[in-house]
C-alpha positions in Angstrom: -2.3 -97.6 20.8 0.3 -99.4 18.6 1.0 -97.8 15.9 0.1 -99.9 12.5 3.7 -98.8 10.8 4.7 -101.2 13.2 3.1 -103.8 11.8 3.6 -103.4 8.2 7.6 -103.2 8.7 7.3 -106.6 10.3 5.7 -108.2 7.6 8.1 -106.6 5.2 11.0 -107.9 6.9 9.4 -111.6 7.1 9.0 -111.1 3.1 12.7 -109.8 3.2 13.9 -113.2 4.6 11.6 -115.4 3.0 13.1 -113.7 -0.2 16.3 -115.8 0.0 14.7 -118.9 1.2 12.7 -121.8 -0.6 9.0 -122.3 0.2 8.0 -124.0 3.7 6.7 -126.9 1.7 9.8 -127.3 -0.2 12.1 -127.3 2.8 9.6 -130.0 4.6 10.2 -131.8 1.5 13.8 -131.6 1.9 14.0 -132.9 5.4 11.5 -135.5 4.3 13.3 -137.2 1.6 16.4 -137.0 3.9 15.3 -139.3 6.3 15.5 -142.8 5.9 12.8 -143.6 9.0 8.8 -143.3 7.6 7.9 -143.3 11.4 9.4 -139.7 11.7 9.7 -138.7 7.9 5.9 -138.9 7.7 5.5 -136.4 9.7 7.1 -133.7 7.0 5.2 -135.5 4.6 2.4 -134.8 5.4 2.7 -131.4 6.8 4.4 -130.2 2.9 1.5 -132.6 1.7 -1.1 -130.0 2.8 -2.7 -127.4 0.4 -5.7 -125.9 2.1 -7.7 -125.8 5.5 -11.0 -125.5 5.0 -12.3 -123.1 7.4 -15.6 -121.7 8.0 -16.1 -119.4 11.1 -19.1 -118.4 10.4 -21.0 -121.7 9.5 -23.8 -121.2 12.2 -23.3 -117.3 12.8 -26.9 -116.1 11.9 -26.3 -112.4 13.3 -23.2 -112.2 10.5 -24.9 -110.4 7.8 -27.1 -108.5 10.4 -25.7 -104.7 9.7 -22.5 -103.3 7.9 -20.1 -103.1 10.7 -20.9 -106.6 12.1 -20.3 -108.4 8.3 -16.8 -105.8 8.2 -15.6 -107.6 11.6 -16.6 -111.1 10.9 -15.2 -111.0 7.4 -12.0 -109.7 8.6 -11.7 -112.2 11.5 -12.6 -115.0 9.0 -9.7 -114.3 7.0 -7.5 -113.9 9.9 -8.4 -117.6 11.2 -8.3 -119.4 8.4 -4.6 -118.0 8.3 -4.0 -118.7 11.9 -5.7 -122.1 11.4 -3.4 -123.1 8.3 -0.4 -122.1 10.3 -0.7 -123.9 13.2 -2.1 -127.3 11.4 1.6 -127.0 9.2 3.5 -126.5 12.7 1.6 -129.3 14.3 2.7 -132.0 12.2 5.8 -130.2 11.5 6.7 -130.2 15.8 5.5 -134.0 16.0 7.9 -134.7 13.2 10.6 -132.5 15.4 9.6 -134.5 18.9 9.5 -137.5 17.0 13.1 -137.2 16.0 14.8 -136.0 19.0 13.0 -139.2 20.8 15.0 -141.8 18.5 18.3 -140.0 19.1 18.0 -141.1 22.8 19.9 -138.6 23.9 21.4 -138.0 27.5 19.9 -135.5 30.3 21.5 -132.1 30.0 23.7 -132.3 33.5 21.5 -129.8 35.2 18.0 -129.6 33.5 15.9 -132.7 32.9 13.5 -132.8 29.9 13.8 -134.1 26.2 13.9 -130.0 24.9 16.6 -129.4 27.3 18.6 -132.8 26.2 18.4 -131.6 22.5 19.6 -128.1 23.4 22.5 -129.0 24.7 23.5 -132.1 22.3 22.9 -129.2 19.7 25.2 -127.0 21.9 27.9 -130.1 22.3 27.9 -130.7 18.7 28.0 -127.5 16.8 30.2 -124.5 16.2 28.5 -121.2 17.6 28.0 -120.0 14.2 26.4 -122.7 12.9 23.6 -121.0 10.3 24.1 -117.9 8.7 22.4 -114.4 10.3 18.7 -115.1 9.0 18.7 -117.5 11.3 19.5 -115.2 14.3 16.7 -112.6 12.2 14.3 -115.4 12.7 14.9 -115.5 16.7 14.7 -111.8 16.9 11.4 -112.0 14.7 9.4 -114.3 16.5 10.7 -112.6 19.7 9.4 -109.0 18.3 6.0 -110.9 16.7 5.2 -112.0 20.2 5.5 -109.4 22.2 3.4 -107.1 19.7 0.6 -110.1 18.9 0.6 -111.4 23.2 1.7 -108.5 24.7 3.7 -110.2 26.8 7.8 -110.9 26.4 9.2 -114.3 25.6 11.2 -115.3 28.9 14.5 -113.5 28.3 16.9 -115.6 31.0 17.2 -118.3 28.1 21.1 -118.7 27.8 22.4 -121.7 30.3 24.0 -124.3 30.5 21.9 -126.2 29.0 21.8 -124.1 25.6 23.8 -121.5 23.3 22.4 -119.1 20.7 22.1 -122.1 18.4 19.3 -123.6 20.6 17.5 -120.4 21.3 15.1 -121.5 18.0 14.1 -125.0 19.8 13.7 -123.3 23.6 11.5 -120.8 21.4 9.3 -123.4 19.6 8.7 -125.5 22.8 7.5 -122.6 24.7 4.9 -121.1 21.8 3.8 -125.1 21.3 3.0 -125.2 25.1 1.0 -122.2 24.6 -0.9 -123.7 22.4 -1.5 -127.6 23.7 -2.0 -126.3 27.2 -4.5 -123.1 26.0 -2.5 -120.3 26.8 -2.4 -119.5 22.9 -3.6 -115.7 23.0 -6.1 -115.4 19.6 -5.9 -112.3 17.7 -8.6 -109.5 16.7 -8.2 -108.1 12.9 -6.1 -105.2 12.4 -7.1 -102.3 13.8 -9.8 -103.8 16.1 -7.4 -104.6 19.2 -5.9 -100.9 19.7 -3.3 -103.1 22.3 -2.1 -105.7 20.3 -1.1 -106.8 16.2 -2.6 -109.8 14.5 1.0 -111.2 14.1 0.1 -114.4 15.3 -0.2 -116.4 11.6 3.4 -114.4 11.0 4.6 -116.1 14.4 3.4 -119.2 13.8 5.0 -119.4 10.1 8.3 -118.5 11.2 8.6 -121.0 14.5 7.9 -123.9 11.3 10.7 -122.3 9.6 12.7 -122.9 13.0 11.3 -126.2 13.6 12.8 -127.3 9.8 15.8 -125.6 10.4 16.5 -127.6 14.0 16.0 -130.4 12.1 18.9 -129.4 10.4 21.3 -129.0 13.2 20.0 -131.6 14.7 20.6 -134.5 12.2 24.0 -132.9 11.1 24.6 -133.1 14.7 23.4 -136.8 14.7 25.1 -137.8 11.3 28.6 -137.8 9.9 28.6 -135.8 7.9 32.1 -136.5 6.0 31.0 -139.9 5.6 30.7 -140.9 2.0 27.0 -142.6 2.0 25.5 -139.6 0.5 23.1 -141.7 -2.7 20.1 -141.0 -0.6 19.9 -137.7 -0.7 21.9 -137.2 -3.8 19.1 -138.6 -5.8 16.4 -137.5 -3.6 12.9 -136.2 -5.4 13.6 -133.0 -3.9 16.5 -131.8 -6.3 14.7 -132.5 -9.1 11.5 -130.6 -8.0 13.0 -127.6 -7.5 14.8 -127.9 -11.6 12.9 -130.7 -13.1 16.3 -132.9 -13.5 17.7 -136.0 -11.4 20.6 -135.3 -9.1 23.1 -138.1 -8.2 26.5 -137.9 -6.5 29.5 -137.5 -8.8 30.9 -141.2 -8.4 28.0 -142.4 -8.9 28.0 -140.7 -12.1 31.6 -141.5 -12.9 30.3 -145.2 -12.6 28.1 -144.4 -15.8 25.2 -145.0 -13.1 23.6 -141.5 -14.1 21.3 -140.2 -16.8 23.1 -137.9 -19.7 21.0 -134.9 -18.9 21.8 -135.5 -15.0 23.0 -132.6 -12.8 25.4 -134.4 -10.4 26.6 -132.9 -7.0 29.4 -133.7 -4.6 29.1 -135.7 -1.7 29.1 -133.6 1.2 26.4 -133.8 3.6 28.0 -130.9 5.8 27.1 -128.8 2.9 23.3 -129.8 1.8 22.4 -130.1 6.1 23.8 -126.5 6.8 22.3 -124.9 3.0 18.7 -126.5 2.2 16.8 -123.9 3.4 18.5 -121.2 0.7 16.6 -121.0 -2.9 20.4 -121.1 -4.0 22.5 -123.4 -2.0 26.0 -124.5 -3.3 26.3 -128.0 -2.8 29.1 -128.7 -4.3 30.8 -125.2 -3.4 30.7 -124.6 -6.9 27.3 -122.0 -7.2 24.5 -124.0 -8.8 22.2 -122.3 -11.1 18.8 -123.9 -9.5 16.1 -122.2 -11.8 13.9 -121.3 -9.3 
């Protein structure tokens, strides 16, 4: 039996991450507005576009309110699916958006593993320092590794280091493996707390934090794509998603300069390098001079 402290502490330490991060929807929005191509930036759209599933597991369960126990377990399971449901309708879109990017790089076979996943892992290994992201990113890994294990109980293949791929990758080998799992029916459904003595229902917790991954590949991958010292930097400067999270335009500070910007403007420098590796902190520094983003 698995204990349920177990459980709680891994929800707490989701909450404890999530705590220095913006919202999912917000960081969809981000990627988003950075990307100039609708084909692939639609796919973010729509997936921070979506507010609710509407869900109803027991539409054509007649035995449902038949005794106590029975509504207890069905109610419970309801609540767990709907969660489940949401989560993996926001990673769908959210992976299609990642596939969809990685195909218009048209990117070159990893020397000895074929496949698309393996040709972004290692142009992500080619391109990028080792420490790329900051340590949530490797508390992510570790969570989804722990959330799987607890909610399948099974391990995540643990030979995942190669040639192909360095710890920076492990977050794209991860989501390709628990998207198979779910395309190809392998996806292992949860029972409500306490009904499975076995297994946790962590699989809505895994499911939200491989769409955090999936964002934050996206990342690494267009900083990886881009240059990033260039000085082209209007797009993103001004994009709708700086001045959704304070209400306020944001333009770049020549632009400004150029008397191109509103009085009451917040204006940050261009440096891509900067916005690609912080977008996914509530307070990112931009400019390397700490914003106050009223959050």
């Amino acid at each position: 039996m698995i204990d349920q402290k177990i459980y709680n502490d891994i929800i707490e330490e989701v909450k404890n991450i999530n705590g220095s991060l913006i919202d999912l929807g917000m960081h969809s929005k981000a990627i988003s507005d950075y990307l100039q191509d609708a084909k692939i930036s639609s796919w973010f759209h729509i997936a921070w576009s979506i507010k609710d599933i509407d869900y109803d597991g027991i539409n054509y369960d007649a035995s449902f309110y038949y005794c106590r126990p029975s509504y207890e377990y069905e109610s419970a399971k309801q609540d767990l699916f709907k969660s489940l449901v949401s989560e993996i309708t926001f990673f769908t879109y959210l992976y299609s958006g990642l596939e969809s990017y990685i195909t218009s790089l048209k990117l070159k076979n990893c020397p000895i593993r074929k496949g698309k996943i393996n040709a972004a892992t290692y142009f992500i290994k080619s391109k990028l320092d080792k420490q790329f992201f900051s340590f949530e990113y490797g508390r992510l890994i570790n969570l989804v590794k722990t959330a799987y294990c607890y909610s399948t109980g099974s391990e995540l293949q643990k030979d995942t280091l190669h040639d192909c791929i360095d710890r920076n990758g492990l977050g794209l080998y991860i989501l390709y493996k628990v998207r198979n799992d779910i395309m190809h029916g392998d996806f292992f459904f949860p029972e409500p707390l306490d009904y499975d003595l076995n297994r946790l229902p962590l699989q809505p917790v895994l499911i939200n934090i491989c769409s955090r991954l999936i964002l934050m590949t996206m990342q690494m991958l267009i900083y990886a794509a881009e240059d990033v010292n260039s000085k082209d930097c209007k797009s993103f400067a001004s994009s709708t998603f700086f001045s959704t999270l304070v209400g306020k335009k944001y333009y770049c500070a020549e632009d400004c300069n150029k008397g191109e910007c509103e009085a009451d403007c917040i204006f940050i420098s261009c440096n891509k390098a900067a916005f690609l590796k912080q977008i996914h902190f509530k307070n990112a520094d931009y400019n390397a001079i700490q914003l106050d983003l009223d959050l």
